[in-house]
N, CA, C and O atoms as a Tinker XYZ file with bonds, in Angstrom:
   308  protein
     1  N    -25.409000   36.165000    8.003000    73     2
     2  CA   -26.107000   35.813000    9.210000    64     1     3
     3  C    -25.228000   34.909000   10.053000    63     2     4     5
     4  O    -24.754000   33.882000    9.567000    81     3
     5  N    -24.969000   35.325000   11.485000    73     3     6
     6  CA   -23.944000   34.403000   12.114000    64     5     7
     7  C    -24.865000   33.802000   12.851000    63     6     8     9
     8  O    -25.536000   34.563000   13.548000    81     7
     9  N    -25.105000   32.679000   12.913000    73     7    10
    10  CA   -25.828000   31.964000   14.379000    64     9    11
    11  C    -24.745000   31.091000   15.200000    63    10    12    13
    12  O    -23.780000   30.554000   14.657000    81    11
    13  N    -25.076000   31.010000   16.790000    73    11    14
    14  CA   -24.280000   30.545000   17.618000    64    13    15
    15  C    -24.811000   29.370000   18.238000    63    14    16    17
    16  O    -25.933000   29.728000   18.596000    81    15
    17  N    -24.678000   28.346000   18.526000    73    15    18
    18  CA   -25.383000   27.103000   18.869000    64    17    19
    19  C    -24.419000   27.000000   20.872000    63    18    20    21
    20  O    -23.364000   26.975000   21.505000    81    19
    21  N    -25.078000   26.993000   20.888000    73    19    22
    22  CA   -24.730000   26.718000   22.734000    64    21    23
    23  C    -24.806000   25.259000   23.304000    63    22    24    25
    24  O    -25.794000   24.536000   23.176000    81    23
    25  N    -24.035000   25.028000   23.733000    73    23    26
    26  CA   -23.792000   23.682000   24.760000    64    25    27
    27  C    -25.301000   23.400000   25.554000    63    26    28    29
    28  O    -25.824000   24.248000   26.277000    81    27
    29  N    -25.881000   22.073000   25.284000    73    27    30
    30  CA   -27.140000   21.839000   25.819000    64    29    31
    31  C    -27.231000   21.980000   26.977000    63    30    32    33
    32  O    -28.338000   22.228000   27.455000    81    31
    33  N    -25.997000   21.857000   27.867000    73    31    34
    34  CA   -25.699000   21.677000   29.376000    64    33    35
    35  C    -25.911000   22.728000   29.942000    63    34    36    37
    36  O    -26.703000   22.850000   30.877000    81    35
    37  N    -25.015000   23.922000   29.295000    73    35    38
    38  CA   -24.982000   26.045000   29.529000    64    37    39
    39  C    -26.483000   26.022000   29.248000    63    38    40    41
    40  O    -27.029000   26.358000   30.299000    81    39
    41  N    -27.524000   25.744000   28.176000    73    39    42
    42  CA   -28.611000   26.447000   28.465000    64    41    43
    43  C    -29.017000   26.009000   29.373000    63    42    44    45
    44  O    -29.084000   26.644000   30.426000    81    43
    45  N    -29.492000   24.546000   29.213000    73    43    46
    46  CA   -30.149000   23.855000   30.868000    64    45    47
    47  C    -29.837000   24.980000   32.575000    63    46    48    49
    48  O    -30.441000   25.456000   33.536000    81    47
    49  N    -28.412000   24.868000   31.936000    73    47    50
    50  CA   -27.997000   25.692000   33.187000    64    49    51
    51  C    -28.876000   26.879000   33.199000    63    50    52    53
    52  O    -29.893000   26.966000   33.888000    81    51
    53  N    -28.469000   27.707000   32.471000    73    51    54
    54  CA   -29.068000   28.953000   32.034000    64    53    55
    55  C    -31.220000   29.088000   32.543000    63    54    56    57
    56  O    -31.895000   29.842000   33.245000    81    55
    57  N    -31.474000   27.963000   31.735000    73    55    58
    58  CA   -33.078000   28.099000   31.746000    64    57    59
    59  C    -33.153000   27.740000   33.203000    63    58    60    61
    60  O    -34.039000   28.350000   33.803000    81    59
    61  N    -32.242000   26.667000   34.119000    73    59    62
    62  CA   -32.939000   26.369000   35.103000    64    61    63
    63  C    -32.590000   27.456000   36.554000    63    62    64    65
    64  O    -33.205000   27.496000   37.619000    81    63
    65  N    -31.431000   28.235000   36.130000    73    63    66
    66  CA   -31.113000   30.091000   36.992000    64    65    67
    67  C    -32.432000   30.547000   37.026000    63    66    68    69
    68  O    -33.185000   30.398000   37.988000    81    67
    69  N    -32.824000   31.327000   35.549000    73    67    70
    70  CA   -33.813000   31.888000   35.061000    64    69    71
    71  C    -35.519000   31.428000   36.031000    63    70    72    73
    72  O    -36.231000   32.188000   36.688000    81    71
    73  N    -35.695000   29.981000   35.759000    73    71    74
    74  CA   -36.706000   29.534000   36.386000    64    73    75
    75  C    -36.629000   29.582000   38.102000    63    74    76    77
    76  O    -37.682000   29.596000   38.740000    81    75
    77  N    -35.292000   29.607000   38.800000    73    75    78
    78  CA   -35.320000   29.628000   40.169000    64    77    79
    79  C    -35.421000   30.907000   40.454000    63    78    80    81
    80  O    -35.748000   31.053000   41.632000    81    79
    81  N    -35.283000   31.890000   39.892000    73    79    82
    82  CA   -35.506000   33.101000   39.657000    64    81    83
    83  C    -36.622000   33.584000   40.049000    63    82    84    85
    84  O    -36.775000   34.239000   41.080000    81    83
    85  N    -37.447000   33.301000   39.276000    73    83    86
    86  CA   -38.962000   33.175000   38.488000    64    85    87
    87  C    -39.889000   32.380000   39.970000    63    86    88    89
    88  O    -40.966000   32.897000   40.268000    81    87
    89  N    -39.569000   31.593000   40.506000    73    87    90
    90  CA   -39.851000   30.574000   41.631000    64    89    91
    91  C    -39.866000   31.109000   42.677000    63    90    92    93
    92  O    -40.718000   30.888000   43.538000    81    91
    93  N    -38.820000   31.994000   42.796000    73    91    94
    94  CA   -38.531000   32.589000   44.298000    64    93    95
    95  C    -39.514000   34.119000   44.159000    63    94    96    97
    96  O    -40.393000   34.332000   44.993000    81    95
    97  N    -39.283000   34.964000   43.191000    73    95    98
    98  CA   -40.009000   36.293000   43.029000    64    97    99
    99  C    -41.433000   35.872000   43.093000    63    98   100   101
   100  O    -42.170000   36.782000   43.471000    81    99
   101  N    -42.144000   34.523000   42.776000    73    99   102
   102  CA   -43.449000   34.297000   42.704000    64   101   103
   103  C    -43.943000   33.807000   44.560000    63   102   104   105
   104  O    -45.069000   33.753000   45.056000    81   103
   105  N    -42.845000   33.578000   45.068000    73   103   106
   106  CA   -42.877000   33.209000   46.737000    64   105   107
   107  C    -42.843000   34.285000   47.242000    63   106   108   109
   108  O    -43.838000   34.684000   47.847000    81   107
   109  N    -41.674000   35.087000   47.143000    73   107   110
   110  CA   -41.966000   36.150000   47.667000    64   109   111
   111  C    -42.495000   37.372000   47.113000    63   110   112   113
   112  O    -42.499000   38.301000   47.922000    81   111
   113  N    -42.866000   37.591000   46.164000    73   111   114
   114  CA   -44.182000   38.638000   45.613000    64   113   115
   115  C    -45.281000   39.010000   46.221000    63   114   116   117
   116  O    -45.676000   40.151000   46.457000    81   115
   117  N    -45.990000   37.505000   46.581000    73   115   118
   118  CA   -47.057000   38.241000   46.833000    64   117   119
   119  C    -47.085000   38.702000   48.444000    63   118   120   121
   120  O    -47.980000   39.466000   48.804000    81   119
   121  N    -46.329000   38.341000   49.173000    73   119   122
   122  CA   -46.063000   38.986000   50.270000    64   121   123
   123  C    -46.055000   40.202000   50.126000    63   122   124   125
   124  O    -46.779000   41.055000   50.640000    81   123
   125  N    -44.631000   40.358000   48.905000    73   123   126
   126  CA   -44.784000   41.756000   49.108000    64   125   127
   127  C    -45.876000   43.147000   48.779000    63   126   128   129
   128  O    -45.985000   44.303000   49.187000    81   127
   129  N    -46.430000   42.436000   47.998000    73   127   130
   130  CA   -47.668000   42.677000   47.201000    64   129   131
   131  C    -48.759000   43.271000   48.150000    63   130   132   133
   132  O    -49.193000   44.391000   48.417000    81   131
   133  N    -48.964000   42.142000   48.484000    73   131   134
   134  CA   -50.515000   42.128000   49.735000    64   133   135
   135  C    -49.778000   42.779000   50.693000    63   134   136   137
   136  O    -50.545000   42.919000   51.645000    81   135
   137  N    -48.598000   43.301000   50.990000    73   135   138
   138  CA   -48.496000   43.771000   52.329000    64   137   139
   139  C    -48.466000   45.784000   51.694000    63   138   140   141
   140  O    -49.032000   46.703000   52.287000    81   139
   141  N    -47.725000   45.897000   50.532000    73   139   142
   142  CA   -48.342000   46.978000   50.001000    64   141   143
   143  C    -49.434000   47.434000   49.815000    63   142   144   145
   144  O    -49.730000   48.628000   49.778000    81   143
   145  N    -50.531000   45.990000   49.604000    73   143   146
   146  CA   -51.685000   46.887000   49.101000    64   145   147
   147  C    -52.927000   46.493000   49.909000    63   146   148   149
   148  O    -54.015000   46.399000   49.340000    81   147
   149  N    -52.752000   46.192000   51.598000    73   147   150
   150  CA   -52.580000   45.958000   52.776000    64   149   151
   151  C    -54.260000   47.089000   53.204000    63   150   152   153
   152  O    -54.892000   47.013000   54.257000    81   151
   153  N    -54.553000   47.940000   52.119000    73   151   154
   154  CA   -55.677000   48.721000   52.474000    64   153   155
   155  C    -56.795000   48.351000   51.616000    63   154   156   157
   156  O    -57.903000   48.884000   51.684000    81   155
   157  N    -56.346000   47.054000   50.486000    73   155   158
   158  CA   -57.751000   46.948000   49.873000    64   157   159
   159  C    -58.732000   45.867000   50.734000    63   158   160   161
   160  O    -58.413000   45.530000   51.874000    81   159
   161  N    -59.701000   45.465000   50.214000    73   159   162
   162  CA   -60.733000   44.829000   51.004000    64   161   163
   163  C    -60.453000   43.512000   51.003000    63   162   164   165
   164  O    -59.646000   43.332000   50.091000    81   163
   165  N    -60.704000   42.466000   51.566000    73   163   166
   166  CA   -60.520000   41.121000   51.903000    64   165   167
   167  C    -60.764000   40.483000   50.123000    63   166   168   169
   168  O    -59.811000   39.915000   49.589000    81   167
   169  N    -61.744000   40.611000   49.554000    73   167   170
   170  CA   -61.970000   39.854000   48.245000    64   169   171
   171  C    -61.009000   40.038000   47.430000    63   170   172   173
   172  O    -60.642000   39.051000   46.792000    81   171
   173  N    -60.152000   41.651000   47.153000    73   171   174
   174  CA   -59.188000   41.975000   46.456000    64   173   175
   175  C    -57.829000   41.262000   46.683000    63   174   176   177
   176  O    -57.055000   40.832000   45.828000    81   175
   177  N    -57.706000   41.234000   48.190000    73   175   178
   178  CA   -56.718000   40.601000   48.454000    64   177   179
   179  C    -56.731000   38.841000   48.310000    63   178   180   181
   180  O    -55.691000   38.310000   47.920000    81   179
   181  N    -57.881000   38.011000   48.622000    73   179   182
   182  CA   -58.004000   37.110000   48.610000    64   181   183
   183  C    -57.447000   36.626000   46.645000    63   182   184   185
   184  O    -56.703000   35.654000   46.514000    81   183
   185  N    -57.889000   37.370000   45.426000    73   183   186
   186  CA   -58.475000   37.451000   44.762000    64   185   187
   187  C    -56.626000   37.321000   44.031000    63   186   188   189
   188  O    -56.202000   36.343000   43.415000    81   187
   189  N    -55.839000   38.590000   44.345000    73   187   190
   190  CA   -54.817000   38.547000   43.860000    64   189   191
   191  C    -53.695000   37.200000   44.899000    63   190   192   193
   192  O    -52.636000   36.797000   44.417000    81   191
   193  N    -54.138000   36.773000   46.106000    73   191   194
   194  CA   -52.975000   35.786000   46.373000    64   193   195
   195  C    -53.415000   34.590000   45.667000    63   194   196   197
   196  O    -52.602000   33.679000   45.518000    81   195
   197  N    -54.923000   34.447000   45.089000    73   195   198
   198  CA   -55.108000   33.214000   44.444000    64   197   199
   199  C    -54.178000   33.440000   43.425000    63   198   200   201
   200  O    -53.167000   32.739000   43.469000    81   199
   201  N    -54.297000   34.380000   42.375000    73   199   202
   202  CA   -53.790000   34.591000   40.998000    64   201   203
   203  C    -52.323000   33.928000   41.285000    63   202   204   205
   204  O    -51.833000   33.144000   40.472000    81   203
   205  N    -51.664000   34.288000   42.476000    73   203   206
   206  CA   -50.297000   34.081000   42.630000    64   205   207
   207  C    -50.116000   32.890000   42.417000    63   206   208   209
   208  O    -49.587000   32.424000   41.407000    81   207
   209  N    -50.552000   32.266000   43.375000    73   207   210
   210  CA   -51.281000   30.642000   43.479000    64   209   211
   211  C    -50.705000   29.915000   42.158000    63   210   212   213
   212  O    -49.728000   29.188000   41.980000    81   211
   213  N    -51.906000   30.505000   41.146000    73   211   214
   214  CA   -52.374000   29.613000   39.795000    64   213   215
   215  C    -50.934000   29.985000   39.353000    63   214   216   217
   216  O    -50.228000   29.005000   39.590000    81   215
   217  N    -50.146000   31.065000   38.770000    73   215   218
   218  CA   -49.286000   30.760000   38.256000    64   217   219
   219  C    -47.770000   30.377000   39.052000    63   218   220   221
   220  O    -46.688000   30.170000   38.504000    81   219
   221  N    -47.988000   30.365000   40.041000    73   219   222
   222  CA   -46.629000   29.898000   41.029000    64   221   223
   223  C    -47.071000   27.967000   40.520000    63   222   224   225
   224  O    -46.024000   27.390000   40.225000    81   223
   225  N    -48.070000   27.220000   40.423000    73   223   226
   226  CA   -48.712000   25.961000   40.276000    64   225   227
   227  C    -48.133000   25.975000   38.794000    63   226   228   229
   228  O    -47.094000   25.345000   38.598000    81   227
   229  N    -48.691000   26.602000   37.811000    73   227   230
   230  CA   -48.031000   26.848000   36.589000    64   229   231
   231  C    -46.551000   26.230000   36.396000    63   230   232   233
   232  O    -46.012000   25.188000   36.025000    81   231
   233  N    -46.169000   27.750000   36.966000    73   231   234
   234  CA   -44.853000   27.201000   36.394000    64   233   235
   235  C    -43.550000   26.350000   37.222000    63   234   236   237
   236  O    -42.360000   26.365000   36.906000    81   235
   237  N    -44.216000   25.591000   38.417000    73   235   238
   238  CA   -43.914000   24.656000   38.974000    64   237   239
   239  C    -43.990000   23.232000   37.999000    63   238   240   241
   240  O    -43.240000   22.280000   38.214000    81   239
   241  N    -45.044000   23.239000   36.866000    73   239   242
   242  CA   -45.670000   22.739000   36.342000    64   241   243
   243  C    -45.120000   22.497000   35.010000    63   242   244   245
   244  O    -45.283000   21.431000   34.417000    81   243
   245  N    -44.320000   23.717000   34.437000    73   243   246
   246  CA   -43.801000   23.569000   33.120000    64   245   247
   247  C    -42.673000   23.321000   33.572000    63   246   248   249
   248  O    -42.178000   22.492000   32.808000    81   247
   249  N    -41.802000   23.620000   34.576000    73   247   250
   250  CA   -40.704000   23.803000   35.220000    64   249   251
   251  C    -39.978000   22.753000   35.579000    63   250   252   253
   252  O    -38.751000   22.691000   35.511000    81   251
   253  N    -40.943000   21.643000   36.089000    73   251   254
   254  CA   -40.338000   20.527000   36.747000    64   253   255
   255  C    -40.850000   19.310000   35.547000    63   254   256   257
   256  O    -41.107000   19.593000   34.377000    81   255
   257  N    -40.885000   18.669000   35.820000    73   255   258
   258  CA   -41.346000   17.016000   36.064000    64   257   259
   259  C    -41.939000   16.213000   36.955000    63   258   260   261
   260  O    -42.005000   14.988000   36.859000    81   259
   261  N    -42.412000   16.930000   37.900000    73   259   262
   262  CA   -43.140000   16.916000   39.164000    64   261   263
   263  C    -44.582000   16.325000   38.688000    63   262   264   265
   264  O    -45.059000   16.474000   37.563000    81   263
   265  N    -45.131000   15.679000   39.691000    73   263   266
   266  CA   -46.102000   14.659000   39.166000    64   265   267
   267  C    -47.472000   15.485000   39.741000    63   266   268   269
   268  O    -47.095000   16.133000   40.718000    81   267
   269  N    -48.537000   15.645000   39.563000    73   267   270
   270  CA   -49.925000   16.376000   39.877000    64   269   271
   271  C    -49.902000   17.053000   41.352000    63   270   272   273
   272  O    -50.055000   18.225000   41.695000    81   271
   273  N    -49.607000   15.654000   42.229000    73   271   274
   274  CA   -49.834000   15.442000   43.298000    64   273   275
   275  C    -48.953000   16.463000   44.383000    63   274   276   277
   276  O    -49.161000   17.017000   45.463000    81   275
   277  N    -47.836000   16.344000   43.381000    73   275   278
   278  CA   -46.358000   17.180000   43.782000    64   277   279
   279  C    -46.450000   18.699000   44.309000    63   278   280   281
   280  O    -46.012000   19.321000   45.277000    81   279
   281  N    -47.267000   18.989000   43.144000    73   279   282
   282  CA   -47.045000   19.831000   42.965000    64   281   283
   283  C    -48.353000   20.638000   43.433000    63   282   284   285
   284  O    -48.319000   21.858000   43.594000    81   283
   285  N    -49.438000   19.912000   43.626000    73   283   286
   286  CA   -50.476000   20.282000   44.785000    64   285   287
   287  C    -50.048000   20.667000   46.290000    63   286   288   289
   288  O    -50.512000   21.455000   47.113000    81   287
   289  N    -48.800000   19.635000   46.294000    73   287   290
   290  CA   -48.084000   19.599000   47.917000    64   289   291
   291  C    -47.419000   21.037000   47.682000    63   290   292   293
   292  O    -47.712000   22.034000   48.342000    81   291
   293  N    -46.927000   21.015000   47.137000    73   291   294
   294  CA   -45.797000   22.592000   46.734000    64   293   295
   295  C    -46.763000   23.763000   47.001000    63   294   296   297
   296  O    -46.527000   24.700000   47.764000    81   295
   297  N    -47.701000   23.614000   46.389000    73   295   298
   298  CA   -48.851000   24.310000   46.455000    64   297   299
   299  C    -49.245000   25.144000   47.557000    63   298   300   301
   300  O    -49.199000   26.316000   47.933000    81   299
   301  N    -49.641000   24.041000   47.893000    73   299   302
   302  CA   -50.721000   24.137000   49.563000    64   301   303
   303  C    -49.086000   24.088000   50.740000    63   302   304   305
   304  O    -49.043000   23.790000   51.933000    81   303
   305  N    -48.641000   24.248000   50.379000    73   303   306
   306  CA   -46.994000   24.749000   51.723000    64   305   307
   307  C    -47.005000   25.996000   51.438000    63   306   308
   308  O    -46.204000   26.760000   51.976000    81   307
C-alpha cells in the first residue's frame, strides 16, 4: 500500500480552487437555470432560486470563517 501525504499549503490551495469553483457555479447557476426553465410558474421558480439561496449560504458557511451576519450580507447581495 503506497500512501502520499501532501504539503498542508498544496491542499489548502487545492480545497480553496475547488470551493471558488463551487461559489461561482452556485452564482451563476441559477441564472442559468431559471432562465432555462423560464416557462415554469412563479412558485417553481421562486421555489428553486430559494434552494440556490440555502446552499450558496451553506457553503459560504463551511467555506469561510465568516461570521452569521457575513454571510447574511453575502446572501441578500
Amino acid at each position: 500500500m503506497h500512501v502520499e501525504l501532501y504539503e498542508r499549503k498544496r491542499f489548502n490551495r487545492v480545497v480553496g480552487f475547488l470551493y471558488t469553483i463551487a461559489i461561482a457555479a452556485l452564482i451563476m447557476g441559477p441564472v442559468l437555470v431559471l432562465y432555462r426553465l423560464r416557462h415554469l410558474d412563479g412558485y417553481a421558480q421562486n421555489s428553486l432560486a430559494f434552494a440556490f439561496t440555502i446552499v450558496f449560504a451553506l457553503l459560504c458557511s463551511t467555506a469561510t470563517a465568516a461570521k452569521q451576519h457575513e454571510i447574511f450580507a453575502v446572501t441578500a447581495a
